[in-house]
Backbone as a ProteinNet text record, in pm:
[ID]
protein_1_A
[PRIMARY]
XXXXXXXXXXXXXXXXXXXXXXXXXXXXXXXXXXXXXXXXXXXXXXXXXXXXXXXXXXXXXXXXXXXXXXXXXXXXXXXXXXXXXXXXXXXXXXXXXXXXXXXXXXXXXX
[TERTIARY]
180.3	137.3	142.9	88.1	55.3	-78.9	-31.1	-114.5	-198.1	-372.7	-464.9	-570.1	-542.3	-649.6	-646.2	-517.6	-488.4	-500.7	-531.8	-559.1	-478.5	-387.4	-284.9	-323.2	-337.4	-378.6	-335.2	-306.4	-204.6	-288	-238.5	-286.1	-266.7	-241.8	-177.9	-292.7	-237.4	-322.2	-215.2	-344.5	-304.2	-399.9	-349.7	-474.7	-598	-741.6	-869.2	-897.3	-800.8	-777.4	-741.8	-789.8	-753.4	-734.7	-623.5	-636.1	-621.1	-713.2	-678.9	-633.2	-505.2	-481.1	-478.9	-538.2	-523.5	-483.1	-446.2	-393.7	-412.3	-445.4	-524.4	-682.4	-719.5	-891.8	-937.8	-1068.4	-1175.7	-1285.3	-1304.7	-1399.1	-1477.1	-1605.1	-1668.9	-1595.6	-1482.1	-1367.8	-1275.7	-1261.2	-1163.3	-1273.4	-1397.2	-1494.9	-1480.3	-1485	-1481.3	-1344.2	-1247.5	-1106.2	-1137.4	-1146.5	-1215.3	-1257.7	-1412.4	-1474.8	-1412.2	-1366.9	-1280	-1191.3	-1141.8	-978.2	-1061.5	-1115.4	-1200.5	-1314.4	-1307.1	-1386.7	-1304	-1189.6	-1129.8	-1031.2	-1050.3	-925.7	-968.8	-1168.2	-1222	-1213	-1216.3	-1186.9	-1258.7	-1265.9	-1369.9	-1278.4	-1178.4	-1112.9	-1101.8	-1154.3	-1121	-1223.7	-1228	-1428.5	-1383.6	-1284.3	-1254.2	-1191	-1261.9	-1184.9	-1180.2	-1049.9	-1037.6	-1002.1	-1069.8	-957.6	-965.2	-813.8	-724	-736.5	-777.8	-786.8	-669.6	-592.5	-490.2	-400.1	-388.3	-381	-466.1	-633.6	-664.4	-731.3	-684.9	-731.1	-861.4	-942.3	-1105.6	-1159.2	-1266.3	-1416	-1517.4	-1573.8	-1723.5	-1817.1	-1958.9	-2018.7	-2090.1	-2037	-2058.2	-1969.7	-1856.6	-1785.8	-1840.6	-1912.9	-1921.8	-2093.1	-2118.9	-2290.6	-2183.8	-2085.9	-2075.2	-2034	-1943.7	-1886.1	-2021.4	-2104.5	-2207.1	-2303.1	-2319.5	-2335.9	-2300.1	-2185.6	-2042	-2012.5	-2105.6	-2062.8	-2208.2	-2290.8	-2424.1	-2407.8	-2345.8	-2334.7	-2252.6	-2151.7	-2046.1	-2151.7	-2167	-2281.8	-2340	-2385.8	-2510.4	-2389.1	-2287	-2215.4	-2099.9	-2177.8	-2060.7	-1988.6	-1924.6	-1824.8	-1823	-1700.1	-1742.4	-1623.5	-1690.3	-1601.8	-1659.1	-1510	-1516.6	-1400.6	-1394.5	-1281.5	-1223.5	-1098.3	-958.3	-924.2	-835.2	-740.5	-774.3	-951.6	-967.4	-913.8	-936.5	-894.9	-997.5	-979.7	-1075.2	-1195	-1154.9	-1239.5	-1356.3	-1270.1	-1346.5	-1407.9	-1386.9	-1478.3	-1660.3	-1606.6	-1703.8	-1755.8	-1737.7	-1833.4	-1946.7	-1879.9	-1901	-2037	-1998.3	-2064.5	-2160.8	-2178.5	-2285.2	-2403.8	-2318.6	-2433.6	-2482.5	-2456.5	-2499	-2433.8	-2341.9	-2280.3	-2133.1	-2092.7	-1994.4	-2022.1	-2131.8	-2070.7	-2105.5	-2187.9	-2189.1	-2027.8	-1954.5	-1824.4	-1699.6	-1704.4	-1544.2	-1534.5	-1401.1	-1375.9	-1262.2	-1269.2	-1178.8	-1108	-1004.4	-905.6	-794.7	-791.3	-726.2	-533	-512.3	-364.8	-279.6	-185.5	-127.9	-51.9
-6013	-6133.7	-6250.1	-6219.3	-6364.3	-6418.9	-6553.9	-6659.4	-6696.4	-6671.8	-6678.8	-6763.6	-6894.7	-6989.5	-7066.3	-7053.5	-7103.9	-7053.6	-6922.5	-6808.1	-6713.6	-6679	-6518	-6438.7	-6342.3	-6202.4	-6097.3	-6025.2	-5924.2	-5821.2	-5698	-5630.4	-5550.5	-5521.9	-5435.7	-5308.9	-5185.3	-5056.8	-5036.6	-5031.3	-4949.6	-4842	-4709.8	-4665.5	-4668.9	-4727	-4706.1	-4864.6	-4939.4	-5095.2	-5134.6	-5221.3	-5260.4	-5403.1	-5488.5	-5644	-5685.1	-5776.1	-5862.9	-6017.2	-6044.8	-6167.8	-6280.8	-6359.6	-6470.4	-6612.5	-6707.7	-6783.2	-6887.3	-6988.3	-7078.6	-7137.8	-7173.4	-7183.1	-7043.2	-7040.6	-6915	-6981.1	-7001	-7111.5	-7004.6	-7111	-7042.7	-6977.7	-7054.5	-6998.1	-6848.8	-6824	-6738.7	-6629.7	-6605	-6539.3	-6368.9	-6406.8	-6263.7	-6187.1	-6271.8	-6218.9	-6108.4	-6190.9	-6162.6	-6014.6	-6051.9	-5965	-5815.7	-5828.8	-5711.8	-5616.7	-5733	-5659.4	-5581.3	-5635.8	-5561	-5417	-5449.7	-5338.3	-5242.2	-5297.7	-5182.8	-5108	-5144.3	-5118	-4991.3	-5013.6	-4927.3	-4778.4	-4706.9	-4555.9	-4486.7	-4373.9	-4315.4	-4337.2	-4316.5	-4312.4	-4466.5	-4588.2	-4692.3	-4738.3	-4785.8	-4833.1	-4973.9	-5066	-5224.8	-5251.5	-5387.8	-5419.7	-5550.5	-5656.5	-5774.4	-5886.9	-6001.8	-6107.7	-6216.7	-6251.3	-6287.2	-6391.6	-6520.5	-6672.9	-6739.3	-6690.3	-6827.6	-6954.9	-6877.5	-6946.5	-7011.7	-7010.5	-7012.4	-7184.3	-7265.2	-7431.4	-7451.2	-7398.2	-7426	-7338.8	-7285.8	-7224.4	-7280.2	-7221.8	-7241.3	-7169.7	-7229.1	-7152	-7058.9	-7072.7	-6911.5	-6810.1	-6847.5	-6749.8	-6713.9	-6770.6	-6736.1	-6656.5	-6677.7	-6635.1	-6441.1	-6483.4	-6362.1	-6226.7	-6324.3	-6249.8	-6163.2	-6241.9	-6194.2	-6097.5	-6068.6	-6032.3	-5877.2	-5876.8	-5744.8	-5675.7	-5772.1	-5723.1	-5637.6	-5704.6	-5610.5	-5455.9	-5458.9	-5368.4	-5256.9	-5339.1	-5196.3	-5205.7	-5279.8	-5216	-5102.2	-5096.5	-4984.3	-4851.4	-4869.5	-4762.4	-4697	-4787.3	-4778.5	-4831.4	-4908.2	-5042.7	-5136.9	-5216	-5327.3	-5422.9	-5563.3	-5647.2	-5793.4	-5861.6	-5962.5	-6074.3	-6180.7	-6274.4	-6298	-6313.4	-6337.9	-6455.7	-6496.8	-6589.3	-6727.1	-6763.2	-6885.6	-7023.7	-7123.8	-7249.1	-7274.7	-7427.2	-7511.2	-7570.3	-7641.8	-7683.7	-7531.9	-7404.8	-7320	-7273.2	-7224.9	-7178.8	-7314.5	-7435.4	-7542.3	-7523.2	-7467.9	-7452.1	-7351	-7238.5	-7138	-7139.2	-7181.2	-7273.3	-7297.9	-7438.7	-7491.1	-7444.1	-7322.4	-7243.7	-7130.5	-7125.4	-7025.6	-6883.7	-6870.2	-6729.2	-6690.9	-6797.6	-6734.4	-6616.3	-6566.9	-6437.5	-6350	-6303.8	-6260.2	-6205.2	-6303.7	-6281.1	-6270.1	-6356.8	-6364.2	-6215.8	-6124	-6088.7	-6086.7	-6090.2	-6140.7	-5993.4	-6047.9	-5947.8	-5871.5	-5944.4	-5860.1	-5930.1	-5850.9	-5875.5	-5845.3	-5933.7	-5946	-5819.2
-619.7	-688.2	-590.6	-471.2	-412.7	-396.4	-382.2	-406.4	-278.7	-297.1	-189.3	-224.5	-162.9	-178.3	-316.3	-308.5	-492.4	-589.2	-570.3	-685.4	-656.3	-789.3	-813.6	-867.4	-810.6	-918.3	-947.4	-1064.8	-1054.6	-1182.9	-1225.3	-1358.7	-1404.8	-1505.2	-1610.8	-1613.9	-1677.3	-1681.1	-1826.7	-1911	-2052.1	-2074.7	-2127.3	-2169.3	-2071.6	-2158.6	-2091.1	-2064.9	-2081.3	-2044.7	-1897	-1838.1	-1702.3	-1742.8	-1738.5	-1768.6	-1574.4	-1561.6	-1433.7	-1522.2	-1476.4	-1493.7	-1371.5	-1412.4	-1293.6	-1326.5	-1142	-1217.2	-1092.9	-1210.1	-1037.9	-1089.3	-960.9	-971.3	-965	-1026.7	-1019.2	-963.4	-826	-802	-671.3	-603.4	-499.8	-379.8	-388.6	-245.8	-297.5	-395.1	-495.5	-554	-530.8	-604.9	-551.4	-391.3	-351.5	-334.5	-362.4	-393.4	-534.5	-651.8	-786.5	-755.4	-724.1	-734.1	-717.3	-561.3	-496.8	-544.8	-610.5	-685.5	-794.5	-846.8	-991.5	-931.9	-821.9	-739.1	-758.7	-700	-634.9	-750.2	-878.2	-986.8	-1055.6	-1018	-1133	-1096.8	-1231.2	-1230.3	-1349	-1361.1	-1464.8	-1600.3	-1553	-1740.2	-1805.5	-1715.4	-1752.5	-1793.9	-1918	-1988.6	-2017.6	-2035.2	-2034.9	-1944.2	-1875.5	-1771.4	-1807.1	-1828.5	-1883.6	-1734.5	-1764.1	-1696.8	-1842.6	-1772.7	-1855.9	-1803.5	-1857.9	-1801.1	-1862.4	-1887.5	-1975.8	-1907.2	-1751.7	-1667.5	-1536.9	-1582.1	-1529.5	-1542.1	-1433.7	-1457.9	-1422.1	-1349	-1339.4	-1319.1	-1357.8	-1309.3	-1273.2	-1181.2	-1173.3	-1158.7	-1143.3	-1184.2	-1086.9	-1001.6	-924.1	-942.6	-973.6	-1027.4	-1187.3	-1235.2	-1372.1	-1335.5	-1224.4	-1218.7	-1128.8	-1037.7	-1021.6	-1139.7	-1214.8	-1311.1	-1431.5	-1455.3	-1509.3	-1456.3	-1344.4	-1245.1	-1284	-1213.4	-1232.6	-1365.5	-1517.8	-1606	-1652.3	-1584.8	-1596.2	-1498.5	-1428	-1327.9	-1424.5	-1481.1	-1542.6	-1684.3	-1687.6	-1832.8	-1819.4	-1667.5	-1689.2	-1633.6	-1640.4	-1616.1	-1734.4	-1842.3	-1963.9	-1981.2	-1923.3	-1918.4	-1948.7	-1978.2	-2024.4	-1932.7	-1911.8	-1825.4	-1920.8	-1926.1	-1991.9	-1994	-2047	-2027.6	-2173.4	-2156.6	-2259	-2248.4	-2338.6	-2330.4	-2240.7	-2281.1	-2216.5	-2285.7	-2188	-2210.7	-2326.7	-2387.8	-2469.7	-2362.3	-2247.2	-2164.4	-2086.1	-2036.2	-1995	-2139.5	-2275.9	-2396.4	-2391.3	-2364.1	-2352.6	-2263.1	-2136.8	-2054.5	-2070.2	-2130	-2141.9	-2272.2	-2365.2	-2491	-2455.5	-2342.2	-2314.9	-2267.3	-2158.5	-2117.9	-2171.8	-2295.1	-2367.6	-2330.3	-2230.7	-2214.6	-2266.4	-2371.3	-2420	-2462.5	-2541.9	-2640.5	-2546.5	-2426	-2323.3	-2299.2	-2245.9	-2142.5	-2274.5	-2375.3	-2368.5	-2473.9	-2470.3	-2544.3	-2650.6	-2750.9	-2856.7	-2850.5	-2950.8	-3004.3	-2907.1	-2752.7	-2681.4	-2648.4	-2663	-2608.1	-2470.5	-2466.6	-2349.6	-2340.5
[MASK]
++++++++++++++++++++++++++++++++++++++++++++++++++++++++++++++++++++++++++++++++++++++++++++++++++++++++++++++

């Protein structure tokens, strides 16, 4: 769990669940950290792969163009990748651009 470029990342394995939690910015400097780790987590028995924003103080939107990106990719592989436990300010961003129901997924726990 150390901290690179202002971003921590660490993650839980339940089941067919992968949570990435992070904590920090999710910004253009922090994207290919992201990406990587979520690269490198995936496995056949795992069909959800979460990040967990609850600590997460900004996004942007290359990180939100990569993330969409990555979730089309595990789409076409059966998967699903999506975001938890966002802020009020990140759900508004998200809102505005019309990709909340895209990314976030409800109902998940820590």
């Amino acid at each position: 769990m150390e901290a690179e470029n202002g971003l921590t990342l660490w993650n839980t394995h339940k089941d067919d669940q992968v949570v990435i939690f992070a904590r920090g910015e999710l910004d253009f400097a922090t994207s290919p950290r992201l990406v990587q780790t979520i690269w490198s987590l995936m496995e056949d028995a795992v069909d959800q792969y979460i990040i967990n924003c609850r600590e997460v103080t900004f996004i942007d939107s290359e990180m939100l163009k990569n993330v969409l990106t990555l979730r089309r990719q595990f789409e076409r592989m059966g998967k699903v990748l999506g975001l938890s436990h966002c802020s009020p300010s990140i759900e508004r961003i998200l809102n505005l651009l019309g990709i909340r129901d895209q990314l976030v997924i409800n109902g998940v726990s820590d």
